[in-house]
DOZA-22239 format. One record per residue: residue in one letter; x, y, z of N, C-alpha, C, O in turn. Coordinates in nm, 4 decimals, m for minus. Example, Ala and Ser with C-alpha at 12.3 -4.5 7.8 and 13.67 -1.06 7.14 Angstrom:
BEGIN
A 1.3190 m0.5690 0.7800 1.2300 m0.4500 0.7800 1.3200 m0.3300 0.7800 1.4236 m0.3319 0.8465
S 1.2850 m0.2250 0.7080 1.3670 m0.1060 0.7140 1.2900 0.0030 0.7870 1.3409 0.1138 0.8039
END
This chain:
BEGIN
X 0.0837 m0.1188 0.0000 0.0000 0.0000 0.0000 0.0878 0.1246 0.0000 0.1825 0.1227 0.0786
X 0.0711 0.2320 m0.0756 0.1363 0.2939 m0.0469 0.0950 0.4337 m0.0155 0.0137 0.4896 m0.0891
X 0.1604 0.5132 0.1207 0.0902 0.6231 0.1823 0.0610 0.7370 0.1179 0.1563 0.8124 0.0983
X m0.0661 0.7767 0.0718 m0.0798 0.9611 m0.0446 m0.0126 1.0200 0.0413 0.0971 1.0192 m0.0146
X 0.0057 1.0808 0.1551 0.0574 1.1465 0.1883 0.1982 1.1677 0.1994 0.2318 1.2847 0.2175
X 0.2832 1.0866 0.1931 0.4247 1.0699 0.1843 0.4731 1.0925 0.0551 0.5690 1.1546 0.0094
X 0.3621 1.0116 m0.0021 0.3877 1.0241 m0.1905 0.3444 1.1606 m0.2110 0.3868 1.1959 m0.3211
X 0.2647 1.2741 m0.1426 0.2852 1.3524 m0.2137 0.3590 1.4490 m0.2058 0.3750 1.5411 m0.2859
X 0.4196 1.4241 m0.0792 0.5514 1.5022 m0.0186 0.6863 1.4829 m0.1044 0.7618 1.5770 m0.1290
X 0.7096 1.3426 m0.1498 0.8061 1.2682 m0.1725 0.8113 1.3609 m0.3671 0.9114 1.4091 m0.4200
X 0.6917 1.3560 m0.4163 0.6695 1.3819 m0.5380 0.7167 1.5814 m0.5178 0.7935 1.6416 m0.5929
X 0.6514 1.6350 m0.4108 0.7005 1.7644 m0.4491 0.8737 1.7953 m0.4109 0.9377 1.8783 m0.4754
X 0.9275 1.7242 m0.3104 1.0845 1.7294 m0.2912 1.1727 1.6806 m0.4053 1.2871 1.7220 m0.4243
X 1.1050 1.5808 m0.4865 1.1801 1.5442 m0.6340 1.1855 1.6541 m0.7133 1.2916 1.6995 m0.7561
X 1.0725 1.7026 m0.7373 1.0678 1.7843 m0.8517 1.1246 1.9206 m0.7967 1.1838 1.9923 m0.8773
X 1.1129 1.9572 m0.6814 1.2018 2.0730 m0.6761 1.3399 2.0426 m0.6597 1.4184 2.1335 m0.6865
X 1.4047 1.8887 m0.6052 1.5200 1.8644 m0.6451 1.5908 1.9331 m0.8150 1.6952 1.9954 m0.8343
X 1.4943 1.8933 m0.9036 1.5152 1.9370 m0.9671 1.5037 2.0471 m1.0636 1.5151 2.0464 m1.1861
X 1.4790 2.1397 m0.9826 1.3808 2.2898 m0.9891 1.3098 2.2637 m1.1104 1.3618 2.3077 m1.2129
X 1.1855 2.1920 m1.1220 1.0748 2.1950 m1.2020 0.9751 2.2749 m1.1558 0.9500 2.2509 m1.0377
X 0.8945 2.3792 m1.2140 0.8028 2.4616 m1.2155 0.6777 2.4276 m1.1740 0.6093 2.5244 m1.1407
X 0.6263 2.3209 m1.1654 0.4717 2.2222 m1.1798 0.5266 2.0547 m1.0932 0.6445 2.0215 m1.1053
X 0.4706 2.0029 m1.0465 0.4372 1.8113 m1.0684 0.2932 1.8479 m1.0193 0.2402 1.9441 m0.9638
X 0.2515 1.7131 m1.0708 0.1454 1.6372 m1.0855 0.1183 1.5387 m0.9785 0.2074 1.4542 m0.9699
X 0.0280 1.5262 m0.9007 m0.0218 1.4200 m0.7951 m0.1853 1.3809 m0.8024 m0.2781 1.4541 m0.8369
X m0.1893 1.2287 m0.7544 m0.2974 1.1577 m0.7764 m0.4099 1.2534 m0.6977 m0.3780 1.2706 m0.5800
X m0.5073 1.3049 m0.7279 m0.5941 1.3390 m0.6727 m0.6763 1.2852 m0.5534 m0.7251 1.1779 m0.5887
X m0.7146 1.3183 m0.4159 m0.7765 1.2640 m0.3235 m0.8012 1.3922 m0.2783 m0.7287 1.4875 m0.3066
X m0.9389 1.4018 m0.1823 m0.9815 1.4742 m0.0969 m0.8445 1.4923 0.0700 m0.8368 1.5848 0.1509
X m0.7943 1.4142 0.0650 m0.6353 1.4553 0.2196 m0.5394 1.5149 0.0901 m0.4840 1.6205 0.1208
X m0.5159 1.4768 m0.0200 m0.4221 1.5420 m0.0893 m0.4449 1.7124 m0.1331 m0.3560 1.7976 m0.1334
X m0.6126 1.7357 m0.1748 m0.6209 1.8407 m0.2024 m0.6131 1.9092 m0.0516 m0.5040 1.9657 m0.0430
X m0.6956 1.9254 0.0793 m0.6693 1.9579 0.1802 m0.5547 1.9860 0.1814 m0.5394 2.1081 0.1770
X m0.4131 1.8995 0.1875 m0.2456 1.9538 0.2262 m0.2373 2.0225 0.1626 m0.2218 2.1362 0.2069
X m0.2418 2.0029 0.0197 m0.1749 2.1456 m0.0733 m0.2379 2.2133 m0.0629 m0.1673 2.3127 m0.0457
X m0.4234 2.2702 m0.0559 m0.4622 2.3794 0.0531 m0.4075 2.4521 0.1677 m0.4306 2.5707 0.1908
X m0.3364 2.3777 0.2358 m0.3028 2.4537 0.3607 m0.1335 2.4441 0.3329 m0.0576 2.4571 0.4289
X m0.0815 2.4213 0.1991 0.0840 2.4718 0.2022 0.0580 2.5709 0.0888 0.1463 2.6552 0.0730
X m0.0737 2.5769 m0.0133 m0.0396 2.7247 m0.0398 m0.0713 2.8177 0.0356 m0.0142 2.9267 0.0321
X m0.1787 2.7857 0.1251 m0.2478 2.8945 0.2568 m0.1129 2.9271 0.3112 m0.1053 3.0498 0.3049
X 0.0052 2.8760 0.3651 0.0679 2.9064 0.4368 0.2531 2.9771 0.3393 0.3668 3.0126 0.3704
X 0.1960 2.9649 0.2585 0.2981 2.9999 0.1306 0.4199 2.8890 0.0508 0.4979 2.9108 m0.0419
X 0.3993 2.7898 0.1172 0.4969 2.7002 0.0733 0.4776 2.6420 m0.0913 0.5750 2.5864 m0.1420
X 0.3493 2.6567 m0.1722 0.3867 2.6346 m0.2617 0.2585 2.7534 m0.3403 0.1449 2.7574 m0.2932
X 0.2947 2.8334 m0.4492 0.2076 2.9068 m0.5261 0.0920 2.9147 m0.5564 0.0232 3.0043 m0.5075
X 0.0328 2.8127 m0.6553 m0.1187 2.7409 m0.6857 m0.1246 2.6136 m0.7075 m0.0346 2.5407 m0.7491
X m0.2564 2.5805 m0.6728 m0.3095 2.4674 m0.7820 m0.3886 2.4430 m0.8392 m0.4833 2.5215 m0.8448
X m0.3904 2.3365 m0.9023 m0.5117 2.3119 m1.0044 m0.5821 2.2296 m1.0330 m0.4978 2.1483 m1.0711
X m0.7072 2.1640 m1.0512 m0.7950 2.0159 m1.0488 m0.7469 2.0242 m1.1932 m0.7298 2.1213 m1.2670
X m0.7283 1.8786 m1.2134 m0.7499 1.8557 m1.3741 m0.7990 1.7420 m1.4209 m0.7942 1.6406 m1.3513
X m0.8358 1.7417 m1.5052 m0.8933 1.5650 m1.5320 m1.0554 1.5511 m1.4933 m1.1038 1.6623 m1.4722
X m1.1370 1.4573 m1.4809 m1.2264 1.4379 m1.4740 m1.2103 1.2615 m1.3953 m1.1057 1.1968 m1.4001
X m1.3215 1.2197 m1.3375 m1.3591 1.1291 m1.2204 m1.1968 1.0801 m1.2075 m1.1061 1.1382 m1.1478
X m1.1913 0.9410 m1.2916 m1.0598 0.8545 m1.2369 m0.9205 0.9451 m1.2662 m0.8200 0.9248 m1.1982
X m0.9228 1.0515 m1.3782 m0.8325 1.0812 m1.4492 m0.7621 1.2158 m1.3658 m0.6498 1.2650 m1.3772
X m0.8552 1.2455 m1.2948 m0.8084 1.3545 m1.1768 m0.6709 1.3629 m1.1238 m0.6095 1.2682 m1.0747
X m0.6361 1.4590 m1.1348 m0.4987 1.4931 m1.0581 m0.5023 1.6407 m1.0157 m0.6081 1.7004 m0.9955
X m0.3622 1.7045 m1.0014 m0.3852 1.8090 m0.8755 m0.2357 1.8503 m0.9521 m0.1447 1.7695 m0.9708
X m0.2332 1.9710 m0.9849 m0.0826 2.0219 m1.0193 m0.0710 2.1037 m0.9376 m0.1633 2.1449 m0.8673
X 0.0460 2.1412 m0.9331 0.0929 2.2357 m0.7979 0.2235 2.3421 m0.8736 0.3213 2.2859 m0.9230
X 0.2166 2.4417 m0.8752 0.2699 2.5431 m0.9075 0.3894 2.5909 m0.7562 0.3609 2.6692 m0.6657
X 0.4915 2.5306 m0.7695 0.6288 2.5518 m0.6835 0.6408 2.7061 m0.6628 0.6213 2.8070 m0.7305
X 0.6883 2.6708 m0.5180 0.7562 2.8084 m0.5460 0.9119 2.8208 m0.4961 0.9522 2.7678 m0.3926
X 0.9901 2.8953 m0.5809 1.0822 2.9031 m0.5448 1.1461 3.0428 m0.4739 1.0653 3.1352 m0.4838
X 1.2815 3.0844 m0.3991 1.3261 3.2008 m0.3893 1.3997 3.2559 m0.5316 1.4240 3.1990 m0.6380
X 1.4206 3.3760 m0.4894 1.5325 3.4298 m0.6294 1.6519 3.4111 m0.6435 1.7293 3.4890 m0.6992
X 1.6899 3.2650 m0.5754 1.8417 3.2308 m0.6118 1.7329 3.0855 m0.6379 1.8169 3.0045 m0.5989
X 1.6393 3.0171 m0.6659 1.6155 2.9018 m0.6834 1.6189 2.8434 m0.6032 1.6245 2.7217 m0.6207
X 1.6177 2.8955 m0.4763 1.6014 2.8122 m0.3541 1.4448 2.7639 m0.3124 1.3567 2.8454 m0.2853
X 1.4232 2.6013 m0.3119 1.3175 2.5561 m0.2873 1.2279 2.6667 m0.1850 1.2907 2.7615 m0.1378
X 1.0956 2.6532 m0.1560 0.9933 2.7716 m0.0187 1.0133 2.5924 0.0759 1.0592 2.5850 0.1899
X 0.9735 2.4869 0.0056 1.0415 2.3500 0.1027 1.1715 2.3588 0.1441 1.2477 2.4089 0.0613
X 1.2129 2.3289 0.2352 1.3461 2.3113 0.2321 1.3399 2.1002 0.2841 1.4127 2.0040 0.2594
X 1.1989 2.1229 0.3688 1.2693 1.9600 0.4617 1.0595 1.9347 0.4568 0.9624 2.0072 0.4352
X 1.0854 1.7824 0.4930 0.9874 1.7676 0.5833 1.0072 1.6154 0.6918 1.1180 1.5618 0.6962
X 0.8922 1.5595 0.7713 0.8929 1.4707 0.8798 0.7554 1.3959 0.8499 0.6532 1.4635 0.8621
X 0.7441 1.2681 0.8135 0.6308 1.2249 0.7958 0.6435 1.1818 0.9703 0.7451 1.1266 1.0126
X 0.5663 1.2042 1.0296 0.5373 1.1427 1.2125 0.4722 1.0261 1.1799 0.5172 0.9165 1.1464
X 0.3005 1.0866 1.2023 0.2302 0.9199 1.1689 0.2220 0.9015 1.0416 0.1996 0.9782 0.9479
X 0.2484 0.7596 1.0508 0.3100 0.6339 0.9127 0.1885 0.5748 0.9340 0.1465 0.5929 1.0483
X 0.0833 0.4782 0.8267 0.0521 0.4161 0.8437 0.0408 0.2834 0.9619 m0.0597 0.2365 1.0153
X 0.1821 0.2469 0.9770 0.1784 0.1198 1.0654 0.2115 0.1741 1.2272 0.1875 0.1123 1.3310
X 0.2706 0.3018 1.2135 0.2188 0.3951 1.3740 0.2051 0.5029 1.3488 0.2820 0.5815 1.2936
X 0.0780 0.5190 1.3980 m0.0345 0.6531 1.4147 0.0492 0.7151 1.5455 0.0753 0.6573 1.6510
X 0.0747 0.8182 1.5147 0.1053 0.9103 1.6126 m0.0281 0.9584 1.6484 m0.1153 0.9531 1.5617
X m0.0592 1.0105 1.7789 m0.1681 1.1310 1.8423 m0.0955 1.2131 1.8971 0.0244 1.2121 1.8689
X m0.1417 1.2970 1.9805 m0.0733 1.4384 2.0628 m0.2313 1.5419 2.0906 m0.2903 1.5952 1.9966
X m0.2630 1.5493 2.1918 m0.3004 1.6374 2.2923 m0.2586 1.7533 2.2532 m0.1438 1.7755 2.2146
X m0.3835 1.8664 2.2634 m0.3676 1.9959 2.2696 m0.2184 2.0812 2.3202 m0.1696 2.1781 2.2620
X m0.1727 2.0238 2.4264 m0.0939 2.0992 2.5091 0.0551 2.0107 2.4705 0.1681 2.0547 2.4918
X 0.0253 1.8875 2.4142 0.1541 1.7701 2.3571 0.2309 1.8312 2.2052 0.3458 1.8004 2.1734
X 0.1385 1.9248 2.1204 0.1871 2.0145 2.0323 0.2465 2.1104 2.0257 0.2208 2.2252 2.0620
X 0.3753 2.0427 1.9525 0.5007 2.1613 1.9903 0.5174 2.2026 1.8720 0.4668 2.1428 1.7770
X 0.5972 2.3209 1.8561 0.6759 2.3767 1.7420 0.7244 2.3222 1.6440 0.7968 2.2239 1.6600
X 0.7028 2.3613 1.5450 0.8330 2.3022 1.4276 0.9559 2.3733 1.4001 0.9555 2.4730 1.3279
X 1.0393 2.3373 1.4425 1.1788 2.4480 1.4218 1.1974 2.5747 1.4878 1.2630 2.6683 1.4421
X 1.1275 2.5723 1.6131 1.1051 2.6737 1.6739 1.0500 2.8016 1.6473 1.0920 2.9121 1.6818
X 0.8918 2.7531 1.5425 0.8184 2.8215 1.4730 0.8210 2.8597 1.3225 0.7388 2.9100 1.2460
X 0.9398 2.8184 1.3117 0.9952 2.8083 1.1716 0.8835 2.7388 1.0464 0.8310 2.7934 0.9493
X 0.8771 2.6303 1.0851 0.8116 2.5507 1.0326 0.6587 2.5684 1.0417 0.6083 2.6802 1.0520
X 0.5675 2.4247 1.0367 0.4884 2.3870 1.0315 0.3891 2.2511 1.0708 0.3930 2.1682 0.9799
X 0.3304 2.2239 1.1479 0.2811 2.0699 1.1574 0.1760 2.0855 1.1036 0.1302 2.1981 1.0845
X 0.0927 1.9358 1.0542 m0.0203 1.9192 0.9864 m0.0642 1.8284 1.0822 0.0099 1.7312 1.0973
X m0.1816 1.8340 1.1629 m0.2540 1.7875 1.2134 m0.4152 1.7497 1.1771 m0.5136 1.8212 1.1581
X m0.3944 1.5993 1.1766 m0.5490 1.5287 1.1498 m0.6135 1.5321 1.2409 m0.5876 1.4468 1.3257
X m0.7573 1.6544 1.2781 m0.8253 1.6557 1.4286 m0.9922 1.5914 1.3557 m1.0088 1.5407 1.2448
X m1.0937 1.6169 1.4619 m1.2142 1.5809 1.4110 m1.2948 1.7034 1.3433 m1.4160 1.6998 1.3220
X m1.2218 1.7978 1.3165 m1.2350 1.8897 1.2867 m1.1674 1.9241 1.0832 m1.1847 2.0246 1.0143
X m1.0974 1.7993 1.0503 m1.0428 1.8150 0.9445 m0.8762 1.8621 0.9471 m0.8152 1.8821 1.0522
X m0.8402 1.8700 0.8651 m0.6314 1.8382 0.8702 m0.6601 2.0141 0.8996 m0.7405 2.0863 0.8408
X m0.5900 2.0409 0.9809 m0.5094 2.1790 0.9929 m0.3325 2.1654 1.0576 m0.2416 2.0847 1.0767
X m0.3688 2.3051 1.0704 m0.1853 2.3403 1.1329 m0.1826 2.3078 1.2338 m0.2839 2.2540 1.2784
X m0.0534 2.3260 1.3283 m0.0370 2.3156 1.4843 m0.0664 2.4664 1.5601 m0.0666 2.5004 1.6784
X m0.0850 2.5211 1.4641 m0.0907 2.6700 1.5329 m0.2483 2.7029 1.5021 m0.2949 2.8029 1.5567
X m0.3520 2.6061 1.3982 m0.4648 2.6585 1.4580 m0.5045 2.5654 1.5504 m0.5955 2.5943 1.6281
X m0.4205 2.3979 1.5568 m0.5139 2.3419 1.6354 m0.4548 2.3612 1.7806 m0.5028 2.2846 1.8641
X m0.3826 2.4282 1.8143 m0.4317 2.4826 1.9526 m0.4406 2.6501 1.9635 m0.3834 2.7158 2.0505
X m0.5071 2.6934 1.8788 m0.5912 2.7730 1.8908 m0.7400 2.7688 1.8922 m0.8195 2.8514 1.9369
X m0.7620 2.6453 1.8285 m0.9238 2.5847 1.8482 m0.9209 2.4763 2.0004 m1.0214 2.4229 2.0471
X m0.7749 2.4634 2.0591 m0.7666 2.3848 2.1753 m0.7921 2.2285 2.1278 m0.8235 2.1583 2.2239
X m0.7868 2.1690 2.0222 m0.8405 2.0339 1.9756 m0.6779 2.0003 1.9380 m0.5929 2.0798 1.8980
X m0.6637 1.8473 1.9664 m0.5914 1.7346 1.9332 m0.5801 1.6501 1.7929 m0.6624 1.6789 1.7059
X m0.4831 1.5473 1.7652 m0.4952 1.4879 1.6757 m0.4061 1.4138 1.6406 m0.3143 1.3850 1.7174
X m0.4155 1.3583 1.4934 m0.2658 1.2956 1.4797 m0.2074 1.3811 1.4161 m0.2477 1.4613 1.3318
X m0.0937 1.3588 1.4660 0.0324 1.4367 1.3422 0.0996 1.3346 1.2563 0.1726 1.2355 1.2528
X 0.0118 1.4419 1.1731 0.0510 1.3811 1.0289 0.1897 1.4173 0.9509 0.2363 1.3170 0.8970
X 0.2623 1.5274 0.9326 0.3738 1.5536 0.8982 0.4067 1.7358 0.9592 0.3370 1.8284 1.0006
X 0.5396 1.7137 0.9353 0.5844 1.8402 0.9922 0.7026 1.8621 0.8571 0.7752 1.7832 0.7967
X 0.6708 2.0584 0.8439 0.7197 2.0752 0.7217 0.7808 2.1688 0.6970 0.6989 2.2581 0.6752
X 0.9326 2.2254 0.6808 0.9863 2.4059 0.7053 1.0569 2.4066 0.5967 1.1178 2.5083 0.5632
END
């Protein structure tokens, strides 16, 4: 099986390995959500639905600095499929000493670490990203 979420992390660190402008990822409702909340938070430019039912995918418009420096630099997949991380409101810490970013799965839908304890709600952590 293999995890969308890793794959679609894994797919945008390739292609800015190789400073490509665009990739392409399998479309899902947790995939569109992340790249929602990494262009919300500036890490990558736009995106775009394309395709129709099975043929669906999701392009993502990179962004880079003005020396070509990835807006990614790293990320941390936490919970993996075969261990689910959780963490408590008050168990959510920083990424890089704010630097960063966590993505948290609450019952509330995937957000950041900085709204979900601002809504005071828990979850799993799903990846952490600067």
């Amino acid at each position: 099986m293999i995890d969308p979420i890793t794959d679609t992390l894994n797919r945008i660190k390739n292609a800015q390995a190789v400073s490509q402008q665009t990739v392409k990822i399998p479309f899902s409702k947790i995939n569109l959500k992340l790249i929602d909340i990494l262009k919300d938070k500036g890490f990558i430019l736009d995106f775009k639905k394309v395709g129709l039912k099975k043929d669906r995918t999701i392009r993502i418009n990179l962004k880079y600095d003005t020396n070509k420096k990835p807006a990614i630099s790293g990320f941390k997949r936490v919970s993996k499929p075969g261990q689910r991380i959780y963490k408590k409101v008050k168990e959510i810490g920083r990424v890089k000493g704010g630097m960063g970013m966590g993505i948290i799965s609450t019952s509330k839908g995937l957000m950041t670490d900085k709204e979900a304890r601002k809504e005071k709600i828990g979850g799993e952590v799903v990846c952490e990203i600067w």
